[in-house]
C-alpha positions as a printed Julia matrix, in Angstrom:
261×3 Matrix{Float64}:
 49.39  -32.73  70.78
 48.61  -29.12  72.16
 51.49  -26.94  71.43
 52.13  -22.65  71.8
 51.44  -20.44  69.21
 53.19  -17.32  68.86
 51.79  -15.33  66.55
 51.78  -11.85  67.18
 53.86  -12.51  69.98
 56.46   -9.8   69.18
 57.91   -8.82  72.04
 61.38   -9.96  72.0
 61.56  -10.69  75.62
 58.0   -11.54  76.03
 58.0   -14.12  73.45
 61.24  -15.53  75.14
 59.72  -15.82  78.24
 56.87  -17.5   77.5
 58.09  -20.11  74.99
 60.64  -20.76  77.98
 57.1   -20.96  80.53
 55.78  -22.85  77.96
 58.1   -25.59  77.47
 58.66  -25.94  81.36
 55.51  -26.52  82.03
 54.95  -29.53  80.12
 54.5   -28.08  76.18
 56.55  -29.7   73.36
 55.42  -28.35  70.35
 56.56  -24.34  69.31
 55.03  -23.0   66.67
 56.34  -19.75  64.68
 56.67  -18.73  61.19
 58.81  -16.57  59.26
 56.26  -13.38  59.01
 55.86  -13.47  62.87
 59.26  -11.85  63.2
 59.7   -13.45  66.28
 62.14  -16.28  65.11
 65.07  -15.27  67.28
 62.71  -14.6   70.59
 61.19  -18.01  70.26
 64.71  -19.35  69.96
 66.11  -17.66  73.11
 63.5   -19.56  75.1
 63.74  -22.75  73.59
 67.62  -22.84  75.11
 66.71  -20.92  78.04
 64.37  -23.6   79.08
 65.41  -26.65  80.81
 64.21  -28.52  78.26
 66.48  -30.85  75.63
 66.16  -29.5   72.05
 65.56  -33.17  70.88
 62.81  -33.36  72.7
 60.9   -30.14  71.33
 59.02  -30.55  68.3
 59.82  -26.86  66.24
 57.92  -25.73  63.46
 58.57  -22.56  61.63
 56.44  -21.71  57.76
 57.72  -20.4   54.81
 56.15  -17.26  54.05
 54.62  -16.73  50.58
 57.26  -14.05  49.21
 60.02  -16.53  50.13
 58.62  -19.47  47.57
 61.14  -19.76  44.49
 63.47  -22.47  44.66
 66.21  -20.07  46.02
 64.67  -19.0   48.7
 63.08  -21.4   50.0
 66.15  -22.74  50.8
 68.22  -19.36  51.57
 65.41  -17.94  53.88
 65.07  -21.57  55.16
 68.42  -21.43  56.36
 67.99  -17.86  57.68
 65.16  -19.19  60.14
 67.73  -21.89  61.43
 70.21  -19.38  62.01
 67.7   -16.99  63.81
 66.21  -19.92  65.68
 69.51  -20.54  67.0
 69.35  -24.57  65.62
 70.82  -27.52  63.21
 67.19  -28.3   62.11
 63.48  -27.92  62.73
 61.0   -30.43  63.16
 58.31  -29.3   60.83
 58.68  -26.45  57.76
 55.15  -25.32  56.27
 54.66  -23.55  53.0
 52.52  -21.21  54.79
 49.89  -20.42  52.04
 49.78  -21.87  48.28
 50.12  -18.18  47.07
 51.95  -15.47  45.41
 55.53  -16.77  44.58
 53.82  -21.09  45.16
 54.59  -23.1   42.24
 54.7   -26.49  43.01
 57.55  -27.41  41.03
 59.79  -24.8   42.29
 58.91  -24.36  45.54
 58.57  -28.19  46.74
 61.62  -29.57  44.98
 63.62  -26.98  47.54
 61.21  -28.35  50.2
 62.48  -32.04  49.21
 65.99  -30.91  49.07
 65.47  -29.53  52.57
 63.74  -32.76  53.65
 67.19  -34.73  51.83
 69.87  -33.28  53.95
 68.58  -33.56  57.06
 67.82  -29.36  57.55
 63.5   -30.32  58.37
 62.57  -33.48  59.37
 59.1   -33.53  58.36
 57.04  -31.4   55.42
 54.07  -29.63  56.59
 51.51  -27.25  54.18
 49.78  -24.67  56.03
 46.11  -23.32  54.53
 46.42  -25.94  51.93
 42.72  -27.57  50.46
 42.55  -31.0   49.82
 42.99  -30.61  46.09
 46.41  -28.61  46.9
 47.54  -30.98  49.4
 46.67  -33.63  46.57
 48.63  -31.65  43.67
 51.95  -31.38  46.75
 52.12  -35.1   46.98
 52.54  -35.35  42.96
 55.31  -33.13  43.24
 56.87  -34.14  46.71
 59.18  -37.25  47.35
 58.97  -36.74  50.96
 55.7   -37.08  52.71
 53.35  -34.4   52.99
 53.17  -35.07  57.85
 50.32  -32.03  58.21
 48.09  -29.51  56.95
 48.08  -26.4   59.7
 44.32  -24.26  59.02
 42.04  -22.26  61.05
 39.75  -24.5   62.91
 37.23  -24.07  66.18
 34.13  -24.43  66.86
 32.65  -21.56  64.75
 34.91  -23.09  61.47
 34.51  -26.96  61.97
 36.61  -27.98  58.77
 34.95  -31.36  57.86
 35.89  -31.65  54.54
 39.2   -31.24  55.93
 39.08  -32.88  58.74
 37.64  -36.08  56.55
 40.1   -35.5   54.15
 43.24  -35.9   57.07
 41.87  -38.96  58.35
 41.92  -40.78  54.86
 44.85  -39.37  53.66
 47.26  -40.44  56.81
 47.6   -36.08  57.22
 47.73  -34.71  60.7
 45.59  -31.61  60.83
 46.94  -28.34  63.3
 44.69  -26.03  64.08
 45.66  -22.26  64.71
 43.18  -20.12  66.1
 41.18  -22.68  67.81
 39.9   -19.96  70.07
 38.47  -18.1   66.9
 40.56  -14.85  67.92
 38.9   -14.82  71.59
 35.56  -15.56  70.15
 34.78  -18.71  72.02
 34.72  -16.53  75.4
 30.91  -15.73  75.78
 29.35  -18.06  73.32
 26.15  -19.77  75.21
 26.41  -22.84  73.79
 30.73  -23.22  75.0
 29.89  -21.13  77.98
 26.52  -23.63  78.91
 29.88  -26.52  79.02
 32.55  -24.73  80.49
 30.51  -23.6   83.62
 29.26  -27.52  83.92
 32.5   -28.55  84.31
 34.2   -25.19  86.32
 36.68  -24.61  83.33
 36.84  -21.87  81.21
 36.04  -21.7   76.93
 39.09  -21.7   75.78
 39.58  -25.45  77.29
 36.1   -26.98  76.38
 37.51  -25.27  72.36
 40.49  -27.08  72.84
 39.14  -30.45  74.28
 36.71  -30.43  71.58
 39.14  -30.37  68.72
 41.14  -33.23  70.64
 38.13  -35.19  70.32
 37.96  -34.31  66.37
 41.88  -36.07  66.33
 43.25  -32.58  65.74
 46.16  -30.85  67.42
 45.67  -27.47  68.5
 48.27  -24.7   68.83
 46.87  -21.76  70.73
 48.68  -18.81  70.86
 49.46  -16.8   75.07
 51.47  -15.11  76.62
 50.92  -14.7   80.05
 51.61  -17.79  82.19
 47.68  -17.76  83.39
 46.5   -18.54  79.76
 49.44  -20.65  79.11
 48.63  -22.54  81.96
 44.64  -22.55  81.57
 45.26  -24.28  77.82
 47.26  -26.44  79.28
 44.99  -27.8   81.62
 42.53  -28.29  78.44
 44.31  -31.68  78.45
 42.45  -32.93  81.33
 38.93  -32.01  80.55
 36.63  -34.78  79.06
 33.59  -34.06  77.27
 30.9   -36.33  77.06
 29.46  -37.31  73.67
 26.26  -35.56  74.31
 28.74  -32.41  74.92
 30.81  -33.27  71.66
 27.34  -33.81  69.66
 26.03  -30.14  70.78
 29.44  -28.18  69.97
 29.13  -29.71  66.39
 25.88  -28.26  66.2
 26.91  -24.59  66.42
 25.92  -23.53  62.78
 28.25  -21.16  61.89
 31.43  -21.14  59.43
 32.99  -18.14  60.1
 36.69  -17.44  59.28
 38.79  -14.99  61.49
 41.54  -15.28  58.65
 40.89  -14.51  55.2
 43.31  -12.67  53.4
 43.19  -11.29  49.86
 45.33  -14.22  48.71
 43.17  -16.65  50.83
 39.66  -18.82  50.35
 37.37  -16.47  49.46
 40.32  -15.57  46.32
 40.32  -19.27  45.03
 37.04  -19.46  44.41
């Protein structure tokens, strides 16, 4: 599934009108969060668009000063409100952090899950050994794990992890934060086949069974990830993009990775 991202898409009518673009063109899967601020915008152009609501998969993320019991499920019900809808499709804890404690936090989630307000649990940033303690604490299944994965972060333990696990991994940032324009070895591929990087990123992490939720704005890059969907890559293509050595993260914060360790 490739679906729009929209973080730091804050402008109100901007956001609107490309979540609308979005969704007419063929996209089914909106991604937001709570700390994007952009809740209400994304909303507007989910009903603007001539588009059913069933037939949009909507996921919004807790964000990690919003992870007691109470409210997870008042600020839960806030993001409904702002999104302008009975339900979402998918609600992430967005980070295991600050105010996380399994208990807590996932019995609201489960509560949530109960009465109908998500339909499916998602973790966001979560390592296997979190997503492992969730499901101990969860009734309701644990559907995906959302992280930062391109070609520059490759996420195999993850990505290993998904697979045996029945998780579906989501990849934000799977254009590394504009990094992927200029590389040699993504730039080598994307001139063989007349496309640009951003697609051969995208096609590549189809081929790793991952979804991919690239965040634009303008209707050109809309458009140009959307056409990622009908680029192949050849195995001998595949083989050389998982050869770029690098494991760099673009998003790191002070409660992230580098703070668990």
């Amino acid at each position: 599934m490739l679906g729009l991202g929209t973080w730091q898409n804050d402008d109100a009518a901007q956001c609107t009108e490309s979540v609308e673009t979005a969704l007419e063109m063929g996209y089914r899967h909106i991604d937001t969060a709570q700390i994007y601020r952009n809740e209400a915008a994304v909303g507007e152009g989910i009903a603007n668009a001539d588009v059913p609501r069933e037939d949009v998969f909507l996921a919004t993320k807790v964000w990690i000063d919003n992870l007691s019991y109470d409210d997870v499920l008042s600020t839960t019900e806030a993001s409904l409100d702002r999104l302008g809808v009975d339900y979402v499709d998918l609600l992430y804890v967005h980070w295991p952090a600050r105010e996380y404690e399994p208990t807590e936090t996932l019995q609201a989630v489960d509560e949530l899950y109960d009465d109908g307000t998500i339909r499916n649990v998602g973790v966001s940033n979560f390592e296997p050994h979190h997503v492992d303690e969730a499901r101990d604490h969860l009734d309701a299944p644990v559907f995906a794990n959302q992280v930062e994965m391109h070609p520059f972060l490759q996420q195999g333990e993850l990505r290993e992890f998904a697979e045996d696990t029945d998780l579906e991994l989501v990849a934000y940032s799977p254009l590394a934060r504009g990094e992927v324009f200029g590389d040699e070895t993504l730039s080598d591929i994307a001139e063989r086949h007349g496309v640009s990087e951003a697609q051969v990123s995208l096609a590549w992490l189809r081929e790793k069974g991952v979804a991919a939720i690239p965040k634009a704005t303008s209707e050109g890059h809309i458009r140009d990830n959307w056409e990622s969907l009908s680029l192949s890559l050849t195995d001998e293509e595949v083989a050389t993009i998982d050869a770029i050595e690098k494991t760099d993260r673009r998003v790191d914060p002070d409660f992230g990775p580098d703070a668990w360790d």
